[in-house]
N, C-alpha and C positions, 0 to 999 in steps of 0.2 A: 392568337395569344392563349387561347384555352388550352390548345393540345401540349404549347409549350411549358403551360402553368399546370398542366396534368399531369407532365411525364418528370418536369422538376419534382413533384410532389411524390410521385412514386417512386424516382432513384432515393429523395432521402428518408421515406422509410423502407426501403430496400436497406439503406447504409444503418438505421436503426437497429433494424432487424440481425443485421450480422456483427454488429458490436452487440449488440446483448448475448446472441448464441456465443461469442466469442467471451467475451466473460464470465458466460456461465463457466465454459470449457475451463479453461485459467481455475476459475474456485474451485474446481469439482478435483483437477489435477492437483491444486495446494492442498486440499482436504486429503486429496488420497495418502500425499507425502507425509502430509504431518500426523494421518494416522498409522502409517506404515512403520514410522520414527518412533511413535508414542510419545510425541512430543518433544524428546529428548535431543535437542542439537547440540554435538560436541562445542564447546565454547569458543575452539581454536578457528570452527565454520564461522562461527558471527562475528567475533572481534573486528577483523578488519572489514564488514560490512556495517558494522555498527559504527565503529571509529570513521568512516566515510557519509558517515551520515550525519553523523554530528559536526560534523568541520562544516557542513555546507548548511545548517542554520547561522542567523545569526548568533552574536556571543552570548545574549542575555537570555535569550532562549535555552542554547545551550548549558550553560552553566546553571540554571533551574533543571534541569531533566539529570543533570549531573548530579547534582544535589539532590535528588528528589528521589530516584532510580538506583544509582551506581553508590553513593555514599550513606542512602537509607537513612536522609532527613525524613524527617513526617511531613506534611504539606501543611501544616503551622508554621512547623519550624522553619521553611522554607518560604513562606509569604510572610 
């Protein structure tokens, strides 16, 4: 049971290990884009990743981030 509770233990910080490298990777590539961009994404890029984003909250959630964001309530006026 040892060897088996040993080598459990080592594959899943083996699997630790390679999600975090891989995440770094992932940040390091989005940092490099969005400074190569200066930030600036044409807006015709986001709309329909934005619009797909918001359909798949619920509606009350949506409609505050709408409200909030897109129509430039204050978060007074919106709560």
């Amino acid at each position: 049971v040892g060897a088996w509770l040993h080598r459990v233990a080592w594959q899943k910080a083996c699997n630790v290990v390679r999600s975090e490298t891989r995440r770094h990777r992932q940040e390091q590539a989005a940092a490099e884009h969005l400074h190569d961009t200066d930030g600036e994404t044409p807006w015709k890029d986001l709309e329909p990743v934005l619009d797909e984003a918001l359909e798949d909250l619920p509606e009350a959630a949506r409609d505050l981030l709408i409200e909030r964001y897109l129509q430039g309530r204050t978060q007074d006026e919106v709560a």
